[in-house]
C-alpha positions in Angstrom: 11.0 69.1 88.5 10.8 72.7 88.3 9.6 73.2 91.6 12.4 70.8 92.8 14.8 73.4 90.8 12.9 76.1 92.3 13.1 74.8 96.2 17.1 73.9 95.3 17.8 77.6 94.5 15.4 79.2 97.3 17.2 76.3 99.9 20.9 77.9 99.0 20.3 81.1 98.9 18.7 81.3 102.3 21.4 79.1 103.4 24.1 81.5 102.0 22.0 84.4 103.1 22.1 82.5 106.6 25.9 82.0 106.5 26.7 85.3 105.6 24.7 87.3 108.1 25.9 85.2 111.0 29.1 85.8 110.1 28.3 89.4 109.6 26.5 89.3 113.4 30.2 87.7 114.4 32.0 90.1 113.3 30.4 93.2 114.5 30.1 91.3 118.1 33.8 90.9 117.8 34.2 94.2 117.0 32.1 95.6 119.9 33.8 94.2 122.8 37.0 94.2 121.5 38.9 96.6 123.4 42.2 97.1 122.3 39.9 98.2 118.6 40.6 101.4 116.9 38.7 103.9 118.3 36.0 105.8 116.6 36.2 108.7 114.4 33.8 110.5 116.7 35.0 109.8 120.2 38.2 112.4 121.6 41.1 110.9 121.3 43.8 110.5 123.2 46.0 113.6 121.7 42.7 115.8 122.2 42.6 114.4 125.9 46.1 114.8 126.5 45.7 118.3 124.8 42.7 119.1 127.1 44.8 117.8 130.2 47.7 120.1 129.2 45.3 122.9 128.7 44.0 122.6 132.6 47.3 122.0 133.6 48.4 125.5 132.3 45.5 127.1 133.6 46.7 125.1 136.9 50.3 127.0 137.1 49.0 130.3 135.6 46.4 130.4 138.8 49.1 129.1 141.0 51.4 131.5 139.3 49.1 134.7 140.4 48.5 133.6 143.6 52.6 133.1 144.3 52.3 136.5 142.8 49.4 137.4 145.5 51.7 136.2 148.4 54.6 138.2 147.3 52.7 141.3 147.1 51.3 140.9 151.0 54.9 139.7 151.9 56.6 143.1 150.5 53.4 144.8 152.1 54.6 143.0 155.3 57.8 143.7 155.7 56.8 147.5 154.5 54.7 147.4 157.9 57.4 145.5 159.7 60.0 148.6 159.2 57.8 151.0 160.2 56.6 149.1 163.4 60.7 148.9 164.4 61.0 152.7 163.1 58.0 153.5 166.1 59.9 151.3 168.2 62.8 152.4 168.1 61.8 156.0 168.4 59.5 154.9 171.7 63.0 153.5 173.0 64.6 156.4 172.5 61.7 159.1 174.2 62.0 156.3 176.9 65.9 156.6 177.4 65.7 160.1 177.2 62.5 160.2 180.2 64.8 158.0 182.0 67.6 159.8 181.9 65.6 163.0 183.1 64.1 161.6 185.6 67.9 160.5 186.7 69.2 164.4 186.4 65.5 165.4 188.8 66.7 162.7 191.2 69.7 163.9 191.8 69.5 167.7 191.7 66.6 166.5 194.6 69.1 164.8 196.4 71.7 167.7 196.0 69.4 169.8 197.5 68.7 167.5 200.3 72.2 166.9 201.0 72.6 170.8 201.3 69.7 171.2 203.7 67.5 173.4 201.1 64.3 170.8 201.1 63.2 167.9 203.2 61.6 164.6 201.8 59.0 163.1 204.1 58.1 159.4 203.8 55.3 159.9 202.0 56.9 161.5 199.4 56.5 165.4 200.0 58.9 167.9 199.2 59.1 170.4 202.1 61.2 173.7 201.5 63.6 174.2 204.5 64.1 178.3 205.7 
């Protein structure tokens, strides 16, 4: 009878033993692959993501802020150039006017002195002195 007793109480407490780790195993399975489940204390979350997303992003605009920076430098440094280029320009233009119109005033004091007989021009482009 004892041993009856005995095999009684061993019998339900493996069976409770049984019931209680399966349900145990159930749960933590459950708990696994849930996905919508809290998430751990040791994973980032999604404030320290969003925080490390905002972090990149100003380092984003402070490098695209120093490079608009860059460009604005070498534009100013452009148009520095471009004003001195139409300063030479400019200045060419006018030694050019003024070579033209000196070549004008030789032209026609040659002419004047053709007209009056003093010099000859030949076809080739002499200048001959007439006595």
């Amino acid at each position: 009878m004892m041993i009856k007793k005995h095999l009684a109480a061993f019998t339900a407490a493996t069976l409770m033993t049984a019931c209680s780790g399966a349900a145990i195993l159930a749960i933590g399975g459950v708990a696994l692959f849930n996905q919508a489940g809290v998430t751990p204390v040791n994973k980032p979350s999604q404030a320290a993501k969003t925080a490390d997303v905002s972090l990149a992003s100003q380092s984003q605009v402070q490098q695209l802020q120093a490079e608009v920076a860059q460009y604005q430098a070498r534009d100013q440094q452009y148009q520095a150039r471009e004003q001195q280029l139409t300063q030479a320009l400019n200045q060419a233009q006018a030694s050019v006017q003024a070579q033209q119109q000196q070549t004008q005033q030789v032209q026609m004091l040659l002419l004047a002195l053709q007209q009056r007989g003093l010099i000859s021009i030949t076809n080739d482009g002499r200048i001959l002195i007439n006595r």
